[in-house]
PDB file of the backbone (N, CA, C, O) and the ligand in Angstrom, with CONECT records:
HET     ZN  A 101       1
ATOM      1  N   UNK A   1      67.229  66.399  72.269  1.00  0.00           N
ATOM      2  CA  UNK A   1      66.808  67.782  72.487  1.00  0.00           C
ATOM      3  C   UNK A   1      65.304  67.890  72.238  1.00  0.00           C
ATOM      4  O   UNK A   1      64.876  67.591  71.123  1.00  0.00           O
ATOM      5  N   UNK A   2      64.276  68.396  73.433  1.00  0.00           N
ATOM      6  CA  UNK A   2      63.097  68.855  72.942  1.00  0.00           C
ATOM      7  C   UNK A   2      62.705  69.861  73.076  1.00  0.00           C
ATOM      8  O   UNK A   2      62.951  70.615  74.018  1.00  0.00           O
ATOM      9  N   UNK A   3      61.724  70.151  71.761  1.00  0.00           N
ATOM     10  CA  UNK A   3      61.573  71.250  71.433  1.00  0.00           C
ATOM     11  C   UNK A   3      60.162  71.995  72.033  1.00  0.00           C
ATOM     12  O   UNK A   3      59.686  71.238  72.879  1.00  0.00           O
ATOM     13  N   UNK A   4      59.519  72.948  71.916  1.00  0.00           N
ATOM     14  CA  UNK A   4      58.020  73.126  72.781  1.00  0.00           C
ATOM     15  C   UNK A   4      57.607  73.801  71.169  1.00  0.00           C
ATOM     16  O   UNK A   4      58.154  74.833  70.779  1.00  0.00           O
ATOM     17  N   UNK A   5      56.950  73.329  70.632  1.00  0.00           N
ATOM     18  CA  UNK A   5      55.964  73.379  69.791  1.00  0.00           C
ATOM     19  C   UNK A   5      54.830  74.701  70.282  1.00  0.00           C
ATOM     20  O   UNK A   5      54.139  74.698  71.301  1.00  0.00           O
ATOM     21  N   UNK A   6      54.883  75.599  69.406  1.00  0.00           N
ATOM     22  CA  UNK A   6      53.589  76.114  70.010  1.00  0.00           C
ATOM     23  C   UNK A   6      52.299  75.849  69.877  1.00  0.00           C
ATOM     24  O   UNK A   6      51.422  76.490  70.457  1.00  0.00           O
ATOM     25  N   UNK A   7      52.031  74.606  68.878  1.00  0.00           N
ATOM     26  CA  UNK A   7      50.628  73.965  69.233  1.00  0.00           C
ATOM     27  C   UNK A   7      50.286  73.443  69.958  1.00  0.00           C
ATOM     28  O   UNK A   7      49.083  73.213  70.078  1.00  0.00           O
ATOM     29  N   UNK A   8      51.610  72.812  71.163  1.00  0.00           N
ATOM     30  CA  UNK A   8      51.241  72.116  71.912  1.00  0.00           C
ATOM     31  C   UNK A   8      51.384  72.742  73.531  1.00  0.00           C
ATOM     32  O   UNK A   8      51.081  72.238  74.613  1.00  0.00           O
ATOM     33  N   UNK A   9      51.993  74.085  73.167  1.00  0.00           N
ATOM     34  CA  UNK A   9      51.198  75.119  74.004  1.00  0.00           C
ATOM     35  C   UNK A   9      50.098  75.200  74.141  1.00  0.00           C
ATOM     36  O   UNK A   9      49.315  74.773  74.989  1.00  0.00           O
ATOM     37  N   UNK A  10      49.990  75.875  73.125  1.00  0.00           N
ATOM     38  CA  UNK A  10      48.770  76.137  72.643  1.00  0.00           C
ATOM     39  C   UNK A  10      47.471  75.038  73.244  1.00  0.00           C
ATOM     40  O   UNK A  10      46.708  75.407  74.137  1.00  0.00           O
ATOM     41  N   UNK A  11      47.393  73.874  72.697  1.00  0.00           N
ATOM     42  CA  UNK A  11      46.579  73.072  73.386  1.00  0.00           C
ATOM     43  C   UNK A  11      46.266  72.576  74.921  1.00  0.00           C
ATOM     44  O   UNK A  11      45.211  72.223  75.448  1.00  0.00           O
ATOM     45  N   UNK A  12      47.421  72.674  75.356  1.00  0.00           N
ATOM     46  CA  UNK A  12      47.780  73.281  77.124  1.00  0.00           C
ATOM     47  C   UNK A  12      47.233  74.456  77.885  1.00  0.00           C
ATOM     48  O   UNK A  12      47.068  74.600  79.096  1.00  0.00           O
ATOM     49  N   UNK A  13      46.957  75.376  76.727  1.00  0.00           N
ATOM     50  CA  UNK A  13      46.310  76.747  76.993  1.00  0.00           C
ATOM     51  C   UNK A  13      44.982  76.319  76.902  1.00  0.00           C
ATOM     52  O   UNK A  13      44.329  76.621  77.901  1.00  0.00           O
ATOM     53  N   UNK A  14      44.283  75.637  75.923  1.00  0.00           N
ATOM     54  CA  UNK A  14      43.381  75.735  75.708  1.00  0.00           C
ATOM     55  C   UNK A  14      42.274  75.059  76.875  1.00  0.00           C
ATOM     56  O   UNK A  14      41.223  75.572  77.261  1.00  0.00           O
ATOM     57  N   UNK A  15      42.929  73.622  77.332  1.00  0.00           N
ATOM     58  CA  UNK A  15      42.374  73.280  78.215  1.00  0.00           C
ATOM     59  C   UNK A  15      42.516  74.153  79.642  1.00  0.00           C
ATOM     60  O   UNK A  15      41.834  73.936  80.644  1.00  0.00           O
ATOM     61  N   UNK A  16      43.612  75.251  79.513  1.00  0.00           N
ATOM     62  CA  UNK A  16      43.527  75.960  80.752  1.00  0.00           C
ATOM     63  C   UNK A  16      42.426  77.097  80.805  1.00  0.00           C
ATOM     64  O   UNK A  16      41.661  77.329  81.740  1.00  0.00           O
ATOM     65  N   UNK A  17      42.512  77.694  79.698  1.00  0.00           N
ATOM     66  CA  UNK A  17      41.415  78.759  79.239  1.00  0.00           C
ATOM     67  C   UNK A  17      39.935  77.567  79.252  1.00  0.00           C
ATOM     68  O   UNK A  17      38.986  78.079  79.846  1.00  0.00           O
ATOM     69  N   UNK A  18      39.740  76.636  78.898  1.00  0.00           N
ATOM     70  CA  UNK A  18      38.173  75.948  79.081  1.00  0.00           C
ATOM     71  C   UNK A  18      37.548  75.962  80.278  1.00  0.00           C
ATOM     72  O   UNK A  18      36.329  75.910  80.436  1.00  0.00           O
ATOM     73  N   UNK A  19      38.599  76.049  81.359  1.00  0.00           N
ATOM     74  CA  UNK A  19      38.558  75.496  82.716  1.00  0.00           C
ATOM     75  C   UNK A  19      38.378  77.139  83.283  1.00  0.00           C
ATOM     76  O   UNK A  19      37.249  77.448  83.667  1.00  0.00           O
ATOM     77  N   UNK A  20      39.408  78.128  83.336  1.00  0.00           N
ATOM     78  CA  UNK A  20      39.144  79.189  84.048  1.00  0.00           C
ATOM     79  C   UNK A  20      39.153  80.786  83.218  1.00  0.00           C
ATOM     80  O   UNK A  20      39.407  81.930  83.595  1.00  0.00           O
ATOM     81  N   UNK A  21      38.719  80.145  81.854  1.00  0.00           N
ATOM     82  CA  UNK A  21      38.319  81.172  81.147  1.00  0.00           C
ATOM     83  C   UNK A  21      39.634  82.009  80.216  1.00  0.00           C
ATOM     84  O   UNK A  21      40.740  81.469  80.193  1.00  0.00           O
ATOM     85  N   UNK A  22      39.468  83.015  79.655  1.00  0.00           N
ATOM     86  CA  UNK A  22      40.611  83.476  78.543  1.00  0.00           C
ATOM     87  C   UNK A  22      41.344  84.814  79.517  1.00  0.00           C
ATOM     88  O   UNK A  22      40.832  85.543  80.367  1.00  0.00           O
ATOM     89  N   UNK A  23      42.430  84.764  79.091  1.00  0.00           N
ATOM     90  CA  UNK A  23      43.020  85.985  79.565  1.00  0.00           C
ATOM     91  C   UNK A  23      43.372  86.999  78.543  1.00  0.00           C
ATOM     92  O   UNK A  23      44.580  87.215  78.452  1.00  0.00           O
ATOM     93  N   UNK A  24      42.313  87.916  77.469  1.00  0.00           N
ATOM     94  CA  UNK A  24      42.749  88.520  76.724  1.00  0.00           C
ATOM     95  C   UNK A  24      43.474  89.566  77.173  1.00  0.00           C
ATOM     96  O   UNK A  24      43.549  90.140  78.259  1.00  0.00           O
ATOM     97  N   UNK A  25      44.009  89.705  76.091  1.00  0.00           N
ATOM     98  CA  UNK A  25      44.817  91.633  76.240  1.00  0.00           C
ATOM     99  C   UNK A  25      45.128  92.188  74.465  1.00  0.00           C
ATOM    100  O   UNK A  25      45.605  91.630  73.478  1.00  0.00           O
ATOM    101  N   UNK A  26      44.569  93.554  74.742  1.00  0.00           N
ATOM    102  CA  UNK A  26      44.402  93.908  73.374  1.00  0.00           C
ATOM    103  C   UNK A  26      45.666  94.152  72.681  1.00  0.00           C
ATOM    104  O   UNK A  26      46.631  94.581  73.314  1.00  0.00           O
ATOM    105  N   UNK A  27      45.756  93.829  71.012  1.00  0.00           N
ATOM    106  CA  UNK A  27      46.637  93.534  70.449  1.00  0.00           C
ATOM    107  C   UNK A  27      46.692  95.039  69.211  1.00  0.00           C
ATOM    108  O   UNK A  27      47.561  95.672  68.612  1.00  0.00           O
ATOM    109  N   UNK A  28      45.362  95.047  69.327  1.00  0.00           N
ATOM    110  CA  UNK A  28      45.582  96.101  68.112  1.00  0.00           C
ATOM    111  C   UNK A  28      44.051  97.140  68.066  1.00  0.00           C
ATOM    112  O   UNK A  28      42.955  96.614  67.870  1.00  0.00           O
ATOM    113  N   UNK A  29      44.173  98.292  68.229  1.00  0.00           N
ATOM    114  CA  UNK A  29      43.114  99.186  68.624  1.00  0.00           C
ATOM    115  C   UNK A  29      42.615 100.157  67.379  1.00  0.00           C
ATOM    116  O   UNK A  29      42.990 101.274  67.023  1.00  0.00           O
ATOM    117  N   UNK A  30      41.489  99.144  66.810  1.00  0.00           N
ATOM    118  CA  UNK A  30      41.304 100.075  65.574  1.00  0.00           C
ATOM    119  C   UNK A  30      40.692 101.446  66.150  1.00  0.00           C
ATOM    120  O   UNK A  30      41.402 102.394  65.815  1.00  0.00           O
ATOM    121  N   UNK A  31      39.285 101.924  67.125  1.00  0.00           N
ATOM    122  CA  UNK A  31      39.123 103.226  67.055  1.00  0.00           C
ATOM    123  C   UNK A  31      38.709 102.866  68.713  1.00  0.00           C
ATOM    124  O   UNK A  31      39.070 101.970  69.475  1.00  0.00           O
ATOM    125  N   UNK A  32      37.764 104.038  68.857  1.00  0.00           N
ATOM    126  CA  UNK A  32      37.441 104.229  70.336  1.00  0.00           C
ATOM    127  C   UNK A  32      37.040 102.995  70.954  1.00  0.00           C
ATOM    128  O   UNK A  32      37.304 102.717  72.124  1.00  0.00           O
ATOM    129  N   UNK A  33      36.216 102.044  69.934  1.00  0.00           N
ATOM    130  CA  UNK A  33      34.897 101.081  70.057  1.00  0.00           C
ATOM    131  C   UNK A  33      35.545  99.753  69.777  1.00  0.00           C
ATOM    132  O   UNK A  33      35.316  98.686  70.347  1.00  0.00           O
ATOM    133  N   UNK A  34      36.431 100.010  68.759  1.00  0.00           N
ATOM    134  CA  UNK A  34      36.509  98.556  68.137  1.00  0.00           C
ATOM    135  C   UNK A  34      38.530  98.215  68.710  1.00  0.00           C
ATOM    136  O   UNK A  34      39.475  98.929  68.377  1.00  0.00           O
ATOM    137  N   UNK A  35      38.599  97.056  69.516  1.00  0.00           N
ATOM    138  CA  UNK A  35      39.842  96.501  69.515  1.00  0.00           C
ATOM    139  C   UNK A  35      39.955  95.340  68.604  1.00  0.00           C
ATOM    140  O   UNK A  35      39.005  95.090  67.862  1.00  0.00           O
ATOM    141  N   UNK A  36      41.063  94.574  68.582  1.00  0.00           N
ATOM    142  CA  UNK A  36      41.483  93.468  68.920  1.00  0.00           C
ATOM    143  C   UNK A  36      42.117  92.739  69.877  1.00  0.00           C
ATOM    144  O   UNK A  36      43.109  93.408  70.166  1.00  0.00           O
ATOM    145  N   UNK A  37      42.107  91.498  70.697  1.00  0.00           N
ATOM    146  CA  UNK A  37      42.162  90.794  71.592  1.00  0.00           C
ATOM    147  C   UNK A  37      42.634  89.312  71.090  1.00  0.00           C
ATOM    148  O   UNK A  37      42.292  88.512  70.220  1.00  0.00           O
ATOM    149  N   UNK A  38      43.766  89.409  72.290  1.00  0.00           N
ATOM    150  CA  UNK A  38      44.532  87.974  71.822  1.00  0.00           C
ATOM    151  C   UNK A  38      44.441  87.234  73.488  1.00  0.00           C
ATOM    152  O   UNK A  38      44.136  87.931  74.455  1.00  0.00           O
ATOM    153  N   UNK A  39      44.712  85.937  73.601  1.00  0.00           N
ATOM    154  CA  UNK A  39      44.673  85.440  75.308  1.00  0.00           C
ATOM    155  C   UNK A  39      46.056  85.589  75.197  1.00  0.00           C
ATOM    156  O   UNK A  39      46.491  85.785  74.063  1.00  0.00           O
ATOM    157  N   UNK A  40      46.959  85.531  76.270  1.00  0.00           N
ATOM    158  CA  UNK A  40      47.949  85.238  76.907  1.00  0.00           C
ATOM    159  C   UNK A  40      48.193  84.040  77.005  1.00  0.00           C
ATOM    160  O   UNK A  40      49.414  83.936  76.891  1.00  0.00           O
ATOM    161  N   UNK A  41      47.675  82.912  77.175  1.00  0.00           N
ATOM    162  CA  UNK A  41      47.347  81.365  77.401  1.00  0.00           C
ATOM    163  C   UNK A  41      47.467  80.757  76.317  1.00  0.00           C
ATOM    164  O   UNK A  41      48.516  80.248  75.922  1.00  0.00           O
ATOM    165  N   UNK A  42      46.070  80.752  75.552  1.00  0.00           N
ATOM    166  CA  UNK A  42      45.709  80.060  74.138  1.00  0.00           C
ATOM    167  C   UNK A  42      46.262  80.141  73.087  1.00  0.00           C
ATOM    168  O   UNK A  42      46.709  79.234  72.386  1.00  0.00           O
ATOM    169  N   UNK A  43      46.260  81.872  72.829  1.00  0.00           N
ATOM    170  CA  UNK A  43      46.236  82.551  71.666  1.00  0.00           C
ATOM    171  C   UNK A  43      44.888  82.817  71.044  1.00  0.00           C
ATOM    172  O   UNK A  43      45.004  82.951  69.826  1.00  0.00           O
ATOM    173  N   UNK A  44      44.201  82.884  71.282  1.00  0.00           N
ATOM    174  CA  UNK A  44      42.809  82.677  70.971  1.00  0.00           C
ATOM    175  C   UNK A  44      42.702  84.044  70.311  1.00  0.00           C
ATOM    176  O   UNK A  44      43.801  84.585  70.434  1.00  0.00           O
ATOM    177  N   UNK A  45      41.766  84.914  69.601  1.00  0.00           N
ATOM    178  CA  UNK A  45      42.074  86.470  68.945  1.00  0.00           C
ATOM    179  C   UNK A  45      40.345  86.375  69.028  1.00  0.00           C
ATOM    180  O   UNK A  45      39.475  85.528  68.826  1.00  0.00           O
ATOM    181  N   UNK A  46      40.451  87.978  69.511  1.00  0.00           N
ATOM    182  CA  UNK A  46      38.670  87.593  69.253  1.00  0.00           C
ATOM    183  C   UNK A  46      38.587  89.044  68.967  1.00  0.00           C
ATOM    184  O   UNK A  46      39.603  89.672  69.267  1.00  0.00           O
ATOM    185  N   UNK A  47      37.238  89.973  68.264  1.00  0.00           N
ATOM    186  CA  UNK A  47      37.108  91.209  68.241  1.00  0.00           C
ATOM    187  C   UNK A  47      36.159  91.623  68.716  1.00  0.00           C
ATOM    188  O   UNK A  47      35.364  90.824  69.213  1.00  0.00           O
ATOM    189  N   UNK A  48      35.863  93.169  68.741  1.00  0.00           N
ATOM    190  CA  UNK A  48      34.406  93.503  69.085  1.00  0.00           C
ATOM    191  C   UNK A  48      34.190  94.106  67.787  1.00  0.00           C
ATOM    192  O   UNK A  48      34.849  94.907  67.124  1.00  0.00           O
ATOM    193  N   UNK A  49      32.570  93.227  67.513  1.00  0.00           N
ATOM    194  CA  UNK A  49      31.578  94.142  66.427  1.00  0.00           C
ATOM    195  C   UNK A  49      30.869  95.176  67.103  1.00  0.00           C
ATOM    196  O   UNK A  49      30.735  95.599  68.251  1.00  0.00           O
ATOM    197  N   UNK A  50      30.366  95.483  65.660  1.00  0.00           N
ATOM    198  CA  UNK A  50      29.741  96.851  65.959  1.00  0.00           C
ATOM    199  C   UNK A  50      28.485  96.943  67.348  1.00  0.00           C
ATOM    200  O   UNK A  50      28.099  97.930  67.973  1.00  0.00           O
ATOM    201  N   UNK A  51      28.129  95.617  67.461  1.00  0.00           N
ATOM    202  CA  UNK A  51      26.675  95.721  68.509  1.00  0.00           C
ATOM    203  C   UNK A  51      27.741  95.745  69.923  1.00  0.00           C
ATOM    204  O   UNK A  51      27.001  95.496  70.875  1.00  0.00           O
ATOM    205  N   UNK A  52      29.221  95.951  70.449  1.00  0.00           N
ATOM    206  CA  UNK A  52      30.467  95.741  71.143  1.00  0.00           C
ATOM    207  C   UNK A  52      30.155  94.449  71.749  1.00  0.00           C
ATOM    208  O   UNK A  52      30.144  94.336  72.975  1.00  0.00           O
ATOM    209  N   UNK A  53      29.956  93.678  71.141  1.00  0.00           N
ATOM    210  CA  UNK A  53      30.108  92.103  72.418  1.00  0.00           C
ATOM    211  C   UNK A  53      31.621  91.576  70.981  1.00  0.00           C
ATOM    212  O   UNK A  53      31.996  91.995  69.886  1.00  0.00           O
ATOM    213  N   UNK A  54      31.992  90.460  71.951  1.00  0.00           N
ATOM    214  CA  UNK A  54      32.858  89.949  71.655  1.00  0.00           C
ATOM    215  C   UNK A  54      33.248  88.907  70.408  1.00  0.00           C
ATOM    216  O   UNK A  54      33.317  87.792  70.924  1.00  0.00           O
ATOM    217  N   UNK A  55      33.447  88.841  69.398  1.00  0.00           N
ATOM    218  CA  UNK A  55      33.390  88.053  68.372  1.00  0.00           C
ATOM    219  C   UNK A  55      34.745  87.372  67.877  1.00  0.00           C
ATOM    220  O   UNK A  55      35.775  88.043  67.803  1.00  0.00           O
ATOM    221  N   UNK A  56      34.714  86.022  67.540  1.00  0.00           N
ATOM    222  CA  UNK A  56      36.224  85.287  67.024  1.00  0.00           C
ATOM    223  C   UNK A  56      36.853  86.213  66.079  1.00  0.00           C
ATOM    224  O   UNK A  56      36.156  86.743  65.214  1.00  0.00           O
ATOM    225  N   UNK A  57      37.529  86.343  66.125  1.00  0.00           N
ATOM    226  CA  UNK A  57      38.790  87.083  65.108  1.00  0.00           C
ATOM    227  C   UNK A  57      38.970  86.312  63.642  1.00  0.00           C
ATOM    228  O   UNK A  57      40.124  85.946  63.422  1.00  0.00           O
ATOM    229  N   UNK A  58      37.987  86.014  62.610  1.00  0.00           N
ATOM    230  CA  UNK A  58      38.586  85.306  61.672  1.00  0.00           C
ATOM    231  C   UNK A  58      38.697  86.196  60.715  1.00  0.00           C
ATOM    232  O   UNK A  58      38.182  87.314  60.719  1.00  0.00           O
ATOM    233  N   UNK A  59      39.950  85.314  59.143  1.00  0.00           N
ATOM    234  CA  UNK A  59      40.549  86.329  58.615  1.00  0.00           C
ATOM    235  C   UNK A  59      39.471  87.411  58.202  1.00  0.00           C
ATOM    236  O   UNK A  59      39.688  88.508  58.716  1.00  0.00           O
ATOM    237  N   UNK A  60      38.569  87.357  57.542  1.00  0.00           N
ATOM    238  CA  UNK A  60      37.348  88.344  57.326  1.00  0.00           C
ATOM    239  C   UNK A  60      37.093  89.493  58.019  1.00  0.00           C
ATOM    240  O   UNK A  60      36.959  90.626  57.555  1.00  0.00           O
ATOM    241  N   UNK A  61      37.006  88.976  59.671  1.00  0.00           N
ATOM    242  CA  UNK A  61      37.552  90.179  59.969  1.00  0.00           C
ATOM    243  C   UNK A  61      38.401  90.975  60.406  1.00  0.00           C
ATOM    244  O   UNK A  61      38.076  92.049  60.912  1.00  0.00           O
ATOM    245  N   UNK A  62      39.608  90.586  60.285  1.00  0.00           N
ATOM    246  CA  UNK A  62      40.981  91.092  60.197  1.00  0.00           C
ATOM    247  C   UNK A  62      40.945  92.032  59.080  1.00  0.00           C
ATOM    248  O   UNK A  62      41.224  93.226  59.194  1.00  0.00           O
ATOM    249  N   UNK A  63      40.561  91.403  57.898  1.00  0.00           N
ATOM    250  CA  UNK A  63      41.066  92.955  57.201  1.00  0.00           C
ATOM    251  C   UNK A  63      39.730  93.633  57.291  1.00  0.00           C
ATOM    252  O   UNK A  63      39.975  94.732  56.795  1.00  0.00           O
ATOM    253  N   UNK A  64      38.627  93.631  57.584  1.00  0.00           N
ATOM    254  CA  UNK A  64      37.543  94.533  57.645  1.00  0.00           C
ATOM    255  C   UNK A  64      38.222  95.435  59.048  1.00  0.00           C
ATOM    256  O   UNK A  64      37.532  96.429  59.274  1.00  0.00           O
ATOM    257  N   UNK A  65      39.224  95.310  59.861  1.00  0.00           N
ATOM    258  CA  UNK A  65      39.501  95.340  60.691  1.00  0.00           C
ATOM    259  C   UNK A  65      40.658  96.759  60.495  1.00  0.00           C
ATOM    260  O   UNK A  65      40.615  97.895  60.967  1.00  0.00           O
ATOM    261  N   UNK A  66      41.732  96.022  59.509  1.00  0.00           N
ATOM    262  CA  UNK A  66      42.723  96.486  59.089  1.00  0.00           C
ATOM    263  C   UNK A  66      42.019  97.800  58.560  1.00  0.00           C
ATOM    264  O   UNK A  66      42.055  98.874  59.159  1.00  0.00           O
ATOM    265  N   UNK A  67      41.304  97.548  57.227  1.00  0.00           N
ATOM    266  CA  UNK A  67      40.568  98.438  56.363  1.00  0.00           C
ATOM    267  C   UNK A  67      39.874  99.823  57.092  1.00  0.00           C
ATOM    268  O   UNK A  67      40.173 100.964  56.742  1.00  0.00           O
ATOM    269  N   UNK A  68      39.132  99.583  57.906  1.00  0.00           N
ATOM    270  CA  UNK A  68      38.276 100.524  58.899  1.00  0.00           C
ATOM    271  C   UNK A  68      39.772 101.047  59.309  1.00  0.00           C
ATOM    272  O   UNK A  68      39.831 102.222  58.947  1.00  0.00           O
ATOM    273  N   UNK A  69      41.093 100.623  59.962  1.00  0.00           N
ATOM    274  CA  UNK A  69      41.979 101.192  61.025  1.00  0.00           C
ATOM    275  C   UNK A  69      42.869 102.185  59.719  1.00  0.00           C
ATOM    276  O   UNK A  69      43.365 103.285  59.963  1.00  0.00           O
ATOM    277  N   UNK A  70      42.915 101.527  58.391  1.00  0.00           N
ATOM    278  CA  UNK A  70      43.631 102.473  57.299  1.00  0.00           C
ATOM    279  C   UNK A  70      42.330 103.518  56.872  1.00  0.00           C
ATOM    280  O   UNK A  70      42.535 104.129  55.823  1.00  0.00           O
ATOM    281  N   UNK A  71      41.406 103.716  57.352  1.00  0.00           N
ATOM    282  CA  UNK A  71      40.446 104.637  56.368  1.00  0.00           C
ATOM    283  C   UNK A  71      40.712 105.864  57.714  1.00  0.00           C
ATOM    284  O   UNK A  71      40.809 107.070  57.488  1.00  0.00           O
ATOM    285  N   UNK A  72      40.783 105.348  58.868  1.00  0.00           N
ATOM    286  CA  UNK A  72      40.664 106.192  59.943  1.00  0.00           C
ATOM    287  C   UNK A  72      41.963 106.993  60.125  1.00  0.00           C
ATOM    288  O   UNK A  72      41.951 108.194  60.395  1.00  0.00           O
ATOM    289  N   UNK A  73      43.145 106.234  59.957  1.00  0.00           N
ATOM    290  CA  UNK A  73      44.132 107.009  59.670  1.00  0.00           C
ATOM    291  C   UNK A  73      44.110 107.881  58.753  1.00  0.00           C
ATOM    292  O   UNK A  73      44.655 108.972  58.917  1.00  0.00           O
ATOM    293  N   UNK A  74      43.525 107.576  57.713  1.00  0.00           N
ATOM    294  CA  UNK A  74      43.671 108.757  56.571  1.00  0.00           C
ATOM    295  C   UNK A  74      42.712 109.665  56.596  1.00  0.00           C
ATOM    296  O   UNK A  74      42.727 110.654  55.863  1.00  0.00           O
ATOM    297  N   UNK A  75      41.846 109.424  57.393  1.00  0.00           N
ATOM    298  CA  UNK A  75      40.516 110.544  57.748  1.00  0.00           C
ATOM    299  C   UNK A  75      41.545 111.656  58.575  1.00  0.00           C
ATOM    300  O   UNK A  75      41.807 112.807  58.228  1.00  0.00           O
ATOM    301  N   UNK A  76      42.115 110.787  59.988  1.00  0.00           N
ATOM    302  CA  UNK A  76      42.932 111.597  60.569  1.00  0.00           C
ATOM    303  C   UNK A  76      44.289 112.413  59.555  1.00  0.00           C
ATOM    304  O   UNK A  76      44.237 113.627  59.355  1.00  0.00           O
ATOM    305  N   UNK A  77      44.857 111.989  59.279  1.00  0.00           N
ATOM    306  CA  UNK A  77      46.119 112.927  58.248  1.00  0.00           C
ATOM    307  C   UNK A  77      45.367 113.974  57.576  1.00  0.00           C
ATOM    308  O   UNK A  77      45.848 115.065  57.270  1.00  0.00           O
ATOM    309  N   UNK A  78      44.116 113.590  57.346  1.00  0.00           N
ATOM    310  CA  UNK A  78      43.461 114.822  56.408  1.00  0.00           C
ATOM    311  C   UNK A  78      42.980 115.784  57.082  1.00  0.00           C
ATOM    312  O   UNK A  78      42.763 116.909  56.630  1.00  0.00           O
ATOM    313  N   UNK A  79      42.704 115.277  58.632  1.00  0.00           N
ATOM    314  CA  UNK A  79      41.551 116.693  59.430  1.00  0.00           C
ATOM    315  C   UNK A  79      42.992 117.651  60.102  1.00  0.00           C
ATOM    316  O   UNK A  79      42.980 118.798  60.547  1.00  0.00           O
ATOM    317  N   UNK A  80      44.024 116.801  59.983  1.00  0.00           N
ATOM    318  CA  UNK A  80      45.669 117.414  60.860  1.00  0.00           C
ATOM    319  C   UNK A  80      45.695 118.495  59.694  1.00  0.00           C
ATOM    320  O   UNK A  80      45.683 119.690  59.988  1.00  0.00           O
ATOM    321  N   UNK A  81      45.736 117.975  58.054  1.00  0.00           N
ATOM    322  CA  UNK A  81      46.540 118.725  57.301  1.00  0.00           C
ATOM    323  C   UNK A  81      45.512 120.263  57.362  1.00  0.00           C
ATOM    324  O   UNK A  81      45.802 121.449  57.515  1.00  0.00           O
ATOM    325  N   UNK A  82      44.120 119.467  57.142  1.00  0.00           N
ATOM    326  CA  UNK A  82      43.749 120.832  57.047  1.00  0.00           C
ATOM    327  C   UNK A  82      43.628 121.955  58.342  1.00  0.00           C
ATOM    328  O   UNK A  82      43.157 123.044  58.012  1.00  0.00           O
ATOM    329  N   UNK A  83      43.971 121.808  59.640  1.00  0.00           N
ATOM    330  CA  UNK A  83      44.079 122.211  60.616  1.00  0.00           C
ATOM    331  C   UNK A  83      45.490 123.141  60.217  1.00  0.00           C
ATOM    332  O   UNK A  83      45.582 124.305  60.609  1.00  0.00           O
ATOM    333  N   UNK A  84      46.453 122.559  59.484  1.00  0.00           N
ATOM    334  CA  UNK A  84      47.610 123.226  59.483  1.00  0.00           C
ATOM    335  C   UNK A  84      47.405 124.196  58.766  1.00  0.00           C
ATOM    336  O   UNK A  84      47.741 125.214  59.371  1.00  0.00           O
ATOM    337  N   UNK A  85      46.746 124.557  57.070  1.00  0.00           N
ATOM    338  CA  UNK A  85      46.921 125.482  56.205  1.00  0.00           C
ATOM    339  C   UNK A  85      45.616 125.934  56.451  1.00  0.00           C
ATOM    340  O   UNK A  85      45.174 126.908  55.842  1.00  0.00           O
TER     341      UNK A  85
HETATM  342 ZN    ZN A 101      42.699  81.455  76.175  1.00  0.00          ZN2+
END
């Protein structure tokens, strides 16, 4: 029985993405400006900084990522609540 490894996807992707480039699609949408982006192919994760060009996704900025997407939520719950009373 064999199995498909996803590293060795993965490395299948990679030489496909070297050759005709990444196929991202966003994974997680912190605000208007800032996504996250994963390939379809690779897996590859990349983000946009603040200047919006495209930057690798490492853990660092995942939670600077996370962090900004929990401060914004709670900005939002607070401008709803006070809209209500
Ligand atoms: Zn790729």
């Amino acid at each position: 029985m064999q199995k498909a490894t996803p590293k060795a996807t993965s490395s299948l992707g990679t030489i496909v993405c070297s050759m005709i480039g990444h196929n991202y699609k966003e994974t997680n949408r912190i605000n208007n400006v800032i996504s996250e982006y994963r390939c379809n192919c690779c897996g590859h994760e990349v983000t946009e900084n603040a200047q919006g060009s495209l930057e690798v996704l490492t853990p660092k900025m995942k939670d600077i990522n996370a962090c900004l997407s929990s401060f914004i939520q709670k900005k939002m719950r607070r401008a709803s609540y006070s809209q209500v009373s």
